[in-house]
DRENKOL-89038 format. One line per field, with one value per residue (C-alpha): x, y, z. Coordinates in Angstrom, 1 decimal, always signed. Each point is the difference from the previous one (the first is absolute). Layout:
BEGIN
x	X_...
y	Y_...
z	Z_...
END
This chain:
BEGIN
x	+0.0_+1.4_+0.2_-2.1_+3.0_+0.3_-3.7_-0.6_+2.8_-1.4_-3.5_+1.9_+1.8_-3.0_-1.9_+3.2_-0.1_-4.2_+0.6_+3.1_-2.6_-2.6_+0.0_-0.5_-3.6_+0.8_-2.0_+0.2_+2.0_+2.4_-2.0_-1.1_-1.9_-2.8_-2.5_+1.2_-1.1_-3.1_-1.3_+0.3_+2.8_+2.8_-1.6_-1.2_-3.7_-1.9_+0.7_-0.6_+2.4_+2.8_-0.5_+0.2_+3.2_+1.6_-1.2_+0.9_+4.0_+0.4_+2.5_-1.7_+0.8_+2.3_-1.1_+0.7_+2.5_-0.5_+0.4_+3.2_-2.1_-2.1_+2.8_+1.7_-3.5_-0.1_+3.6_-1.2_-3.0_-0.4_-4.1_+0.7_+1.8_-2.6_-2.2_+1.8_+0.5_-3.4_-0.9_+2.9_-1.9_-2.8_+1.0_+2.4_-3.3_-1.8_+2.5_-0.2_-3.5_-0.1_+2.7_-1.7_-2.8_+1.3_+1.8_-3.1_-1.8_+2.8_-0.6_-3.3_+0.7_-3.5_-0.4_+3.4_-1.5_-3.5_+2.1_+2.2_-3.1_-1.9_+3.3_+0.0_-3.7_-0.1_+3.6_-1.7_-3.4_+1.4_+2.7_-3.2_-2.2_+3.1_+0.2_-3.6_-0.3_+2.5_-2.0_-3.3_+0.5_-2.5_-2.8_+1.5_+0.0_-3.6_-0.6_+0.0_-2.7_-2.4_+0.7_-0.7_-3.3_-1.7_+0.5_-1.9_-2.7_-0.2_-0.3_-2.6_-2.0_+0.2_-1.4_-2.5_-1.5_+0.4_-1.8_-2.7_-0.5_-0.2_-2.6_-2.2_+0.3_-1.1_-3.0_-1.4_+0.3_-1.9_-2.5_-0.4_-0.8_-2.1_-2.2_-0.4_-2.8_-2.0_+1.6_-0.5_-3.8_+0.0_+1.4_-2.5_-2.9_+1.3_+0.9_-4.1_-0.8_+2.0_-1.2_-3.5_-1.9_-1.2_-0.1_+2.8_-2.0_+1.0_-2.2_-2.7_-0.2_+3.2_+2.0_+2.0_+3.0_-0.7_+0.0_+3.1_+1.9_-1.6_+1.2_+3.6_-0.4_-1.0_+3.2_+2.3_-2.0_+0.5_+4.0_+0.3_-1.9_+2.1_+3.0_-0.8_-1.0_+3.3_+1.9_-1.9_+0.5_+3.2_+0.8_-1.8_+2.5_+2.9_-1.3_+1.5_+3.4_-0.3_-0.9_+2.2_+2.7_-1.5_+1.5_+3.5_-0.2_-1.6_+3.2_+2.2_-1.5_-0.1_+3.8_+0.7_-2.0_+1.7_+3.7_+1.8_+1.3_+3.0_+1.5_+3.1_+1.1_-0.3_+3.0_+1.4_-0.1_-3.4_-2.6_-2.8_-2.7_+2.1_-0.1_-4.0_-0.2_+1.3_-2.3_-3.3_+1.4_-0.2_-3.0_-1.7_+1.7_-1.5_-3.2_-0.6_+1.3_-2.9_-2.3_+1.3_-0.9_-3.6_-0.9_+1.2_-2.2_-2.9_+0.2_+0.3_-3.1_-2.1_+1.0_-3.1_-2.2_+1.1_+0.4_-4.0_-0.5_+1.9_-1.9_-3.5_+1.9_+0.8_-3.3_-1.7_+2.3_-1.2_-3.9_+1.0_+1.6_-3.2_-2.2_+2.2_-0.4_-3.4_-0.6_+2.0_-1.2_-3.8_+0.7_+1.8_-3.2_-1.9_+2.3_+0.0_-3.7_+0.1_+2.4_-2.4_-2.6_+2.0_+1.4_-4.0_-0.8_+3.0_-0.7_-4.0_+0.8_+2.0_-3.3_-1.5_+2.0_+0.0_-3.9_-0.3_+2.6_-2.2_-2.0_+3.2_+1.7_+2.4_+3.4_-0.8_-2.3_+3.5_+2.1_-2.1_-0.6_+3.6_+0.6_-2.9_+1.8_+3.4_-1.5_-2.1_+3.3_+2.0_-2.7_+0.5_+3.1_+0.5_-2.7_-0.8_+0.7_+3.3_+0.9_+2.4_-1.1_-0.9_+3.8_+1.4_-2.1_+1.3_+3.6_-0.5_-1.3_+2.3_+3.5_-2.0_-0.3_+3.8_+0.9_-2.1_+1.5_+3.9_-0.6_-0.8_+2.9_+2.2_-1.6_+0.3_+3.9_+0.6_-1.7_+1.8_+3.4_-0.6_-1.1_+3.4_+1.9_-1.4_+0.7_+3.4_+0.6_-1.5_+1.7_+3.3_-0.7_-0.8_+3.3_+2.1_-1.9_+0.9_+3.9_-0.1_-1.1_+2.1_+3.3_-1.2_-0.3_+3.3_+2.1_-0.8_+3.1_+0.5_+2.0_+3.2_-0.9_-2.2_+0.8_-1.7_-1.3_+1.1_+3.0_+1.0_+1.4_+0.1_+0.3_+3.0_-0.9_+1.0_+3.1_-0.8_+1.5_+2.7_-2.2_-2.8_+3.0_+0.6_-3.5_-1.0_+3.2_-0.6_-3.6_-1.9_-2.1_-1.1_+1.5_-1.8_+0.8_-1.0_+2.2_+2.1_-1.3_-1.8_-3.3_-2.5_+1.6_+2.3_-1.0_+0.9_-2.1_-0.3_-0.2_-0.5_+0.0_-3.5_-1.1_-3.1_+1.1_-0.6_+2.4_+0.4_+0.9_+1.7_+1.9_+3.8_+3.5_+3.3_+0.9_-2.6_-0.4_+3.9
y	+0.0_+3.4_+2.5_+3.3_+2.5_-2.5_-0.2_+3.9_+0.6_-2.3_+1.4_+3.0_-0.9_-1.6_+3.3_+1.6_-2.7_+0.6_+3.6_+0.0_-2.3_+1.9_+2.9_+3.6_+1.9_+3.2_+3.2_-2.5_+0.9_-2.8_-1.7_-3.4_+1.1_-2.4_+3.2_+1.9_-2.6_-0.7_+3.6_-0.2_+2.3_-2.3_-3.0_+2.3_-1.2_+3.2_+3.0_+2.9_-1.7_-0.1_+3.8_+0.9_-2.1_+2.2_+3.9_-1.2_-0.9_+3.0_+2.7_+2.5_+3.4_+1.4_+0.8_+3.8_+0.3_+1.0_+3.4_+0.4_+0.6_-2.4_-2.2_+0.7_-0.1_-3.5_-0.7_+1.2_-1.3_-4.2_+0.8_+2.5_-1.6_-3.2_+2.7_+1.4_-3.3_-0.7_+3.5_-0.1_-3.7_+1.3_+3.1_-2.7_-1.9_+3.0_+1.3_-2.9_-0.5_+3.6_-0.8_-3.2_+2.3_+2.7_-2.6_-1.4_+3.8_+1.4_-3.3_+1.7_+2.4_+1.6_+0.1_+1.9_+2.5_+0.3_+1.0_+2.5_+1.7_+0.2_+2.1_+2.2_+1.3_+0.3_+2.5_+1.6_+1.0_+2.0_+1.9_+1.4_+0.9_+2.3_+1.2_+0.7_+3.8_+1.0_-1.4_+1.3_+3.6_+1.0_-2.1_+1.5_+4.1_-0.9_-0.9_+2.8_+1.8_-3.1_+0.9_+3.5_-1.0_-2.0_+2.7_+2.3_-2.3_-0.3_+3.8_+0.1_-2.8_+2.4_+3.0_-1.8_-1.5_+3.2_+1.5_-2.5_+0.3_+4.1_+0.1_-2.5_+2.5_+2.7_-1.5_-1.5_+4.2_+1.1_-2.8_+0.6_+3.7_-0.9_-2.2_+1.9_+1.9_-3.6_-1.6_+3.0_-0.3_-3.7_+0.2_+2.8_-1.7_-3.7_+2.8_+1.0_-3.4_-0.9_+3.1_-0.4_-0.6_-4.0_-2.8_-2.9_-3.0_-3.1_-3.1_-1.2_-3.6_-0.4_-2.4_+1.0_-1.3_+1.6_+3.1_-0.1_-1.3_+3.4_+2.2_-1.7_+1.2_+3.2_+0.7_-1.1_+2.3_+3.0_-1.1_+0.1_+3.3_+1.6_-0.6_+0.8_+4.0_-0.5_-0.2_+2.4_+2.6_-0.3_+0.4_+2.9_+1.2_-0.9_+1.8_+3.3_-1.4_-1.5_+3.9_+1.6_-2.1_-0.1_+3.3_-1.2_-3.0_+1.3_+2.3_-2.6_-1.9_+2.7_+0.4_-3.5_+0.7_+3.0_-1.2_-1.1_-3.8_-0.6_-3.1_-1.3_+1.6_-2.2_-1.2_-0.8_-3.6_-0.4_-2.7_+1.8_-2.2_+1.4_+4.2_-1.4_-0.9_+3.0_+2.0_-2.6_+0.9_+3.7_-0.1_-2.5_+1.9_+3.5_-1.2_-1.8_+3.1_+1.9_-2.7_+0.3_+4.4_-0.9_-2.4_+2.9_+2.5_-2.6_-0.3_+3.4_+0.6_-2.4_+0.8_+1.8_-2.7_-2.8_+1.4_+0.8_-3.4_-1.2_+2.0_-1.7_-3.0_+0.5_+1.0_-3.2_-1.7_+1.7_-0.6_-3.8_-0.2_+1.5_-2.2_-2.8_+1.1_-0.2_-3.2_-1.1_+1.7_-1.5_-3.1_+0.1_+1.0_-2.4_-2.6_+1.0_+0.1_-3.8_-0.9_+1.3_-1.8_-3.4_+0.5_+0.9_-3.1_-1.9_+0.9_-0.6_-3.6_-0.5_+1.8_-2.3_-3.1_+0.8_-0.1_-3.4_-1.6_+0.7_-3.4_-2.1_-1.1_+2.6_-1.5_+0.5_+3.4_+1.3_-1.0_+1.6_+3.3_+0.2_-0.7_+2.6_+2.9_-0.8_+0.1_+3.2_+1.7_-0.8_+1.4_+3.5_-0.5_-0.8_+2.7_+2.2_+3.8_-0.1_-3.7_-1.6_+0.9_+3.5_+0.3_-1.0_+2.7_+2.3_-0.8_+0.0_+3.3_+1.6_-1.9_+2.1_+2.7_+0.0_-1.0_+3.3_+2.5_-1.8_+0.8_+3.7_-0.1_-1.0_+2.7_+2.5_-0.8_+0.1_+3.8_+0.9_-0.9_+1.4_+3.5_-0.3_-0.6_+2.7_+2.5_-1.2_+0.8_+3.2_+0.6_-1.3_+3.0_+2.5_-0.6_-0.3_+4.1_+1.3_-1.0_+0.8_+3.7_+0.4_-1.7_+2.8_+2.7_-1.2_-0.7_+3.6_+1.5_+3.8_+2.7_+0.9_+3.6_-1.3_+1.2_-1.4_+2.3_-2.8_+0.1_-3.6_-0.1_+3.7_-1.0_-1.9_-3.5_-2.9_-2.6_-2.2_-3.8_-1.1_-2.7_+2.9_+2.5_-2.1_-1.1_+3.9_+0.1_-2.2_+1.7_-3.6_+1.9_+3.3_+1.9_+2.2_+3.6_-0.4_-2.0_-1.1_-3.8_-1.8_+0.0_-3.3_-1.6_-2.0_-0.9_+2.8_+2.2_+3.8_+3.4_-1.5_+3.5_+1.5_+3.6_+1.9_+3.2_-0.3_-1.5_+0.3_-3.2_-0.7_-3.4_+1.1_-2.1_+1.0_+1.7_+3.0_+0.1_+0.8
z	+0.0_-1.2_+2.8_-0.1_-1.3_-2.9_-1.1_+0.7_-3.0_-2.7_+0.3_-1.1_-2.4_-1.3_+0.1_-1.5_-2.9_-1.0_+0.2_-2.8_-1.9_+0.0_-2.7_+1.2_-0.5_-1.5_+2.0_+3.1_+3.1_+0.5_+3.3_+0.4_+3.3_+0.5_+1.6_-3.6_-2.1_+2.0_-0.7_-3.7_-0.7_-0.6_-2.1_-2.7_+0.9_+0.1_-2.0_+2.8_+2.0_-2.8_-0.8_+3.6_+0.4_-2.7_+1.2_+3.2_-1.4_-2.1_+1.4_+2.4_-0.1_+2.3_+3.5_+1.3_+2.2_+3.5_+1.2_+2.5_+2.9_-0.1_-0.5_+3.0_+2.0_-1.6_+1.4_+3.2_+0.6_-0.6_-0.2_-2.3_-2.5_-0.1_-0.7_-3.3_-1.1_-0.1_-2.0_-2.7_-0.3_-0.4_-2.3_-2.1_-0.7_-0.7_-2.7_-1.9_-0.3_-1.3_-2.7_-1.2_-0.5_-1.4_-2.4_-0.9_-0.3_-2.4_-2.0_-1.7_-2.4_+0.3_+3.7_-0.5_-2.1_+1.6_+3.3_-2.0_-1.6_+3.1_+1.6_-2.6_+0.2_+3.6_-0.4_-2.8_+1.3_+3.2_-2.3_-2.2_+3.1_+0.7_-3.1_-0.6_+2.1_-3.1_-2.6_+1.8_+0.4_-1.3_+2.2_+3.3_-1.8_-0.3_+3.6_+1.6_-2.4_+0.8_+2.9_-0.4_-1.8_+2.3_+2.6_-2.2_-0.6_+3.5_+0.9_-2.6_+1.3_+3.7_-1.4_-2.1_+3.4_+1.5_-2.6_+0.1_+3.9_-0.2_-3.0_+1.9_+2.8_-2.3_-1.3_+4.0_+0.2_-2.8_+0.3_+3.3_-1.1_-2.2_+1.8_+3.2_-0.6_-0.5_+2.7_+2.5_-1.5_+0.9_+3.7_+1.1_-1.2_+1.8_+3.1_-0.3_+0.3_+3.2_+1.8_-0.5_+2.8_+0.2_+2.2_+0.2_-1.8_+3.0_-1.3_+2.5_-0.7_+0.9_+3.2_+2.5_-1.9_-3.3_+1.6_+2.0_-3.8_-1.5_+3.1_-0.7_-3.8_+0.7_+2.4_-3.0_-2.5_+2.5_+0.7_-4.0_+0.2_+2.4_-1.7_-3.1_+1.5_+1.7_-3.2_-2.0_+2.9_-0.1_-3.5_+0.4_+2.6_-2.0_-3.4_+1.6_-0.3_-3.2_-1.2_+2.0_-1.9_-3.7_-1.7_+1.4_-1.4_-3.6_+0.2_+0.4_-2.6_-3.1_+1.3_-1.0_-3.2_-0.6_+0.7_-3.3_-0.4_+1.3_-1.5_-1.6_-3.4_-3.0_-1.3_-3.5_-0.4_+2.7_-1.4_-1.4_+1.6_+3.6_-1.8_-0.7_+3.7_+1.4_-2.3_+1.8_+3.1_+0.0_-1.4_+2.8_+2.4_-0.9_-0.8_+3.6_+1.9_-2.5_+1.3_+3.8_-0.5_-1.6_+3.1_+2.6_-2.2_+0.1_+3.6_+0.7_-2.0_+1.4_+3.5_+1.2_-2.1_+1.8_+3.2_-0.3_-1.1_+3.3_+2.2_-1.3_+0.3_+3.9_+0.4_-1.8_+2.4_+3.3_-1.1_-0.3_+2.4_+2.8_-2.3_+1.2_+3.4_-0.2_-1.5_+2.5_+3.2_-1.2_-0.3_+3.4_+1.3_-1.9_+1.3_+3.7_+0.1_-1.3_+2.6_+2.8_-1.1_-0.2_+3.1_+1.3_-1.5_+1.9_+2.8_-0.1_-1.1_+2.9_+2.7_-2.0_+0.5_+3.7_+0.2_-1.9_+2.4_+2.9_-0.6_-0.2_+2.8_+2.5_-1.0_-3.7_+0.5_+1.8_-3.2_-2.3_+1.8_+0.5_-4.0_-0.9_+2.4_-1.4_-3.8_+0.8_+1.4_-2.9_-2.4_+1.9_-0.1_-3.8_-1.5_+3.0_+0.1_+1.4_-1.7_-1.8_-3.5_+1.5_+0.8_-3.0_-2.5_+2.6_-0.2_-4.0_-0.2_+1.9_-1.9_-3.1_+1.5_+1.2_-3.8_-1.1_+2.7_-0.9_-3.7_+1.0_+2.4_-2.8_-2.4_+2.3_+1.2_-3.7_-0.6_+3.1_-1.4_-3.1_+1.8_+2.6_-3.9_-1.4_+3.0_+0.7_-3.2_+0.0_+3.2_-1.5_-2.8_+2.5_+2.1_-3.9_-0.7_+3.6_-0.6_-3.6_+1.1_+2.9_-2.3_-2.2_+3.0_+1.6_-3.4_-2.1_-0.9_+0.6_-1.7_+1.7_+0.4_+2.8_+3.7_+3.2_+3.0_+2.2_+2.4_-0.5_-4.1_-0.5_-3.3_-0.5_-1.8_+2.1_-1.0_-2.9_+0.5_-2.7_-2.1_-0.1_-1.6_-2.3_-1.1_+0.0_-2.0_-2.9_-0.4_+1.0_+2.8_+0.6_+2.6_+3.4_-0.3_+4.0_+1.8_-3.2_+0.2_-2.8_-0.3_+0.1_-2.4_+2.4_+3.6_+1.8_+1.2_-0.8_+0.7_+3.8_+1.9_-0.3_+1.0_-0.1_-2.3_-3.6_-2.6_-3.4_-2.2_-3.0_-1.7_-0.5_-0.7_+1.7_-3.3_+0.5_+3.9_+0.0
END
């Protein structure tokens, strides 16, 4: 028997001997591994396996080399270099996989060219965008007179409505004008038929509850009359301001008429649809401050009309408003006179269920005369004379009448302010007249021949300041023969001495008093 070190080297050399037989596979790594053969790459048995065997034993590309510090951090550190092993691996791997496929890309002449072309549209279209403001002078000359345009159409468009609103001012004036004398015709006779004597129709037939939903309708009808007399008396109170500011504001208005255009010059190369709009403008614009006058005018002239026609309004309102009252206050009595009589009747069914419970028995003749008093007291209670319901008409009449005396309150606190304007003001012009005339008094200039009877100034003038010398110098203000000071033309005050002998005054410069 041959010894293990002897059989071990002729199963090798047998191995040796089959392998020099055998003839080489081209494309094939030289391997007789049993786990290679088993996967199909080194028997030739499936395609895939063979072409992956041969990209895999092509050259690679050459790796990067690592940067000097991070080769000395992978000196240094044992965990560090593992670690840039692993990613110049991993980059190694990655670079050729890229190759192969740009190998294979470049391959194709006409992906090659579709990628080329492609490249050269997308650096061609920026390179015209910057080159089109040159090429498209002229569009961005022309954007300032669209510009220009549309603000003219605009303006034009403003005056239009202003025009608009002002003439249908004008004609509410003159119709109103013309109508009044049919409408003032129309109110007195409706005014004739509210004040004539006559009873407040209240139907008969009708129940308790009917009557208190009419006594609730005829409180609205009177709250809606009331305020309507409220706001026609006071637009008739504020009618005097309104006047009192109409030929200031007709002035005002021909002055805008009046007043040329002032716009910007045409120039040379202007658009004539923006010389056209220019031209609309003026026109719009003179033609609605024409309209603006004619609506003052109107008004003005129809003034007195309407304020005639306001005051048969106001009094229209005031005859409503007592018929109102008196609707109201009847069917109040109507309805007060109904609740008596239920609450008679209440409490005359109760006497009366107290006499029918004297034949029953005591425990139940006690229950019901206790339940008739307590109904019989409530009745009183409810609709008596000083009752609930009572109470409540009272407390309603009075909140109306508060309302009423407020609104005079209010119309009164306004005439009262406009009388303490009005005063102030004229007080205001008093107190401007009294220093006007004593400015006048205190600032006439005298001629120098002028001599005082006093013993104080025995005529000598008084020292003038410096910035006075030099402002009577240069001729900007006149000059006090007096007490050689400038008159009222600056702040200080002159001729400040007074004395009870005649003077004699005169307007002289320091030229002629010397």
């Amino acid at each position: 028997m041959r010894s293990g070190a002897g059989a071990s080297q002729s199963s090798s050399r047998r191995c040796a001997r089959r392998a020099r037989a055998a003839p080489p596979r081209s494309g094939a790594p030289p391997t007789t591994c049993r786990a290679f053969r088993s996967r199909g790459c080194g028997s030739g048995s499936s395609r895939a396996g063979a072409r992956a065997a041969r990209i895999r034993a092509r050259p690679a590309l050459p790796a990067p080399a690592p940067r000097a510090a991070a080769r000395r951090r992978s000196r240094g550190s044992p965990r560090k270099s593992r670690r840039n092993a692993a990613l110049q691996q991993a980059a190694r791997g990655a670079a050729r996989y890229n190759g192969n496929r740009v190998r294979v890309f470049l391959r194709i002449p006409a992906a090659s060219a579709a990628l080329g072309l492609a490249v050269a549209l997308s650096l061609a279209v920026p390179a015209r965008a910057q080159n089109a403001p040159l090429f498209g002078a002229e569009a961005g000359a022309a954007a300032p007179e669209k510009t220009a345009l549309a603000d003219l159409q605009q303006e034009v468009a403003r005056f239009e409505t202003h025009t608009a609103e002002w003439q249908a001012k004008a004609a509410e004036y003159e119709k109103a004008q013309r109508d009044a004398p049919a409408e003032i015709a129309k109110i007195d006779a409706e005014v004739a038929r509210l004040s004539a004597p006559g009873d407040v129709a209240v139907p008969t037939n009708a129940t308790l509850d009917q009557l208190e939903v009419l006594a609730i309708g005829a409180e609205q009808d009177l709250s809606l009359a009331q305020r309507e007399a409220t706001e026609l008396e006071t637009e008739a109170e504020t009618r005097s301001e309104r006047r009192r500011q109409l030929p200031q504001l007709l002035a005002d208005a021909k002055a805008r008429a009046a007043a040329p255009v002032a716009g910007v010059p045409p120039t040379a190369g202007e658009e004539a649809a923006v010389v056209a709009a220019r031209e609309q403008l003026a026109q719009q614009r003179r033609a609605a401050f024409e309209v603006e006058v004619h609506a003052y005018e109107q008004e003005l002239l129809s003034y007195e009309t309407r304020g005639r026609v306001l005051d048969r309004k106001v009094a229209l309102a005031r005859e409503r408003v007592a018929r109102e009252q008196a609707k109201l206050d009847a069917l109040q009595r109507v309805l007060a006179e109904r609740r008596k009589a239920a609450a008679t009747h209440a409490v005359e069914s109760a006497l009366d269920s107290i006499q029918e419970a004297a034949s029953l028995s005591p425990e139940v003749r006690d229950v019901v005369r206790h339940l008739a008093e307590e109904n019989a007291e409530l009745a009183r209670v409810r609709t008596g004379e000083s009752g609930v319901l009572e109470s409540i008409d009272d407390v309603t009449r009075r909140a109306s009448s508060r309302a009423l005396s407020g609104s005079s309150c209010a119309r009164r606190a306004r005439r009262c302010r406009t009388s303490a304007s009005t005063a102030a003001s004229c007080a205001s012009g008093r107190a401007r007249s009294r220093r006007s005339r004593r400015a006048r008094r205190s600032c006439a200039i005298s001629s120098p021949s002028w001599r005082t009877s006093t013993k104080r100034s025995r005529g000598r003038p008084r020292s003038t300041p410096a910035r006075c010398r030099r402002a009577i110098a240069r001729g900007s203000i006149p000059w006090c023969a007096i007490c050689s000071r400038p008159s009222a033309a600056t702040s200080e005050r002159c001729c400040t001495t007074t004395s009870s002998t005649s003077r004699s005054w005169s307007t002289s410069t320091p030229a002629s008093s010397s």
